[in-house]
C-alpha positions in Angstrom: -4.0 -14.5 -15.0 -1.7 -14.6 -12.4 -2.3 -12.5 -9.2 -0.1 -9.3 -8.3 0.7 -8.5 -5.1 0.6 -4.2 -5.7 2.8 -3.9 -2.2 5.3 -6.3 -3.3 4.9 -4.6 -7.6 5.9 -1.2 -5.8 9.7 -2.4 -5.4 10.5 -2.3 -8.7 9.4 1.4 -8.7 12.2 3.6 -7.8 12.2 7.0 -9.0 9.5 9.3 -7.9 7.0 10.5 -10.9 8.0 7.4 -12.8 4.7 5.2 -13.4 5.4 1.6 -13.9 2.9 0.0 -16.1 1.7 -3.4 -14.2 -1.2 -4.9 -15.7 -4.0 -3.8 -18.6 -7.3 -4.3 -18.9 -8.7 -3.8 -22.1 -7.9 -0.4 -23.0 -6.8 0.5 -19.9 -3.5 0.4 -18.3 -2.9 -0.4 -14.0 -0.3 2.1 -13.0 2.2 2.2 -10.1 3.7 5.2 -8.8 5.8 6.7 -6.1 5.0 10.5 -6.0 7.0 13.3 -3.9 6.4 17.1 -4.9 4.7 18.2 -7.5 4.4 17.1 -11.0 2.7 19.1 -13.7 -0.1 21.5 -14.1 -2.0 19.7 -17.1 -4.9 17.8 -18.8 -5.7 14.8 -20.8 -8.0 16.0 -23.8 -9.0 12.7 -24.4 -8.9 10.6 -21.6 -10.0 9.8 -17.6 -7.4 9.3 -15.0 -8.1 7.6 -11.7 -5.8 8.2 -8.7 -5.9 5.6 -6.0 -4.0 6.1 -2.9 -2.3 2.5 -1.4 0.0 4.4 1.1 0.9 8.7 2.3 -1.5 10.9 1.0 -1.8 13.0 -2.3 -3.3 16.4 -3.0 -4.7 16.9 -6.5 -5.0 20.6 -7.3 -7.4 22.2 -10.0 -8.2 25.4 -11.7 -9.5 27.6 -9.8 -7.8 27.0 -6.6 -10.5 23.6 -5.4 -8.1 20.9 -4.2 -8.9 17.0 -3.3 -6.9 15.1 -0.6 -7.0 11.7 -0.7 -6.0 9.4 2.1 -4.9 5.2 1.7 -7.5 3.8 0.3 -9.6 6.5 -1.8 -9.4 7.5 -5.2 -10.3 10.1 -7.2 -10.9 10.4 -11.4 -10.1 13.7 -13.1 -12.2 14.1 -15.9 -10.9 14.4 -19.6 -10.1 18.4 -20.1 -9.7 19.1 -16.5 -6.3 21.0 -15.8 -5.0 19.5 -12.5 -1.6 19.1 -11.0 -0.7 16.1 -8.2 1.0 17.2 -4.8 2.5 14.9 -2.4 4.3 16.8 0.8 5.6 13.4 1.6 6.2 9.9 -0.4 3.0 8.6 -1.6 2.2 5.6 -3.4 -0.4 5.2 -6.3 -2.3 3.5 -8.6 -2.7 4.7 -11.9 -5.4 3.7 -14.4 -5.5 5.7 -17.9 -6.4 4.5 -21.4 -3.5 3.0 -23.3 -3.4 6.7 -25.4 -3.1 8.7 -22.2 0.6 11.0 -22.0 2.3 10.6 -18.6 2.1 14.9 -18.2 -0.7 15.3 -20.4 -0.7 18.6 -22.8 3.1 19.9 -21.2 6.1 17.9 -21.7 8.6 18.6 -18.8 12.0 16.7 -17.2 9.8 13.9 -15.5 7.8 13.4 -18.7 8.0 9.6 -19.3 6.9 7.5 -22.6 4.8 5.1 -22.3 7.8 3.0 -23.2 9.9 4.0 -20.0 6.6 3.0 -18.5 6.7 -0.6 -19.9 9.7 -1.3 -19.4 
């Protein structure tokens, strides 16, 4: 029950596309991440995945060529099934929140594929 300060949490994150699991809620996990290119096309099958913005600004591209920016401050959830693939032209900083089950790079496994182990750690 102790507070976390989510500037301060982002120190221990230090590789880009590497999500640092800070807190859960239920069956949810609070992610941190610090983003720079492009990840992954993909999609969760089974889950959610909400994208908050603390700090730069991240482009989520979809199917079909319809993008979302999001600025500090604004989030955005990608429904379960949706292919979609995370952009950031310059560092950006993120929250994270997926169910416990969800796979860092969804139905593709690639080099910045992390377990959720990596993640806890």
């Amino acid at each position: 029950m102790d507070p976390i300060n989510l500037i301060a949490a982002f120190d221990a994150v230090t590789q880009h596309w590497s999500p640092k699991v800070v807190g859960r809620v239920n069956d949810q996990y609070v992610k941190l991440a610090k983003v720079l290119g492009e990840l992954a096309w993909h999609r969760h099958d089974e889950e959610d995945e909400l994208f908050l913005v603390v700090r730069g600004r991240l482009r989520i591209e979809f199917e079909g060529g319809a993008e979302r920016v999001l600025e500090p401050g604004e989030f955005c959830v990608v429904p379960k099934g949706v292919l979609h693939n995370p952009v950031a032209d310059e560092e950006c900083w993120i929250v994270l929140i997926e169910t416990v089950t969800t796979k860092h790079t969804g139905d593709v496994d690639t080099p910045l594929t992390k377990t959720i182990e990596q993640q806890l750690a």
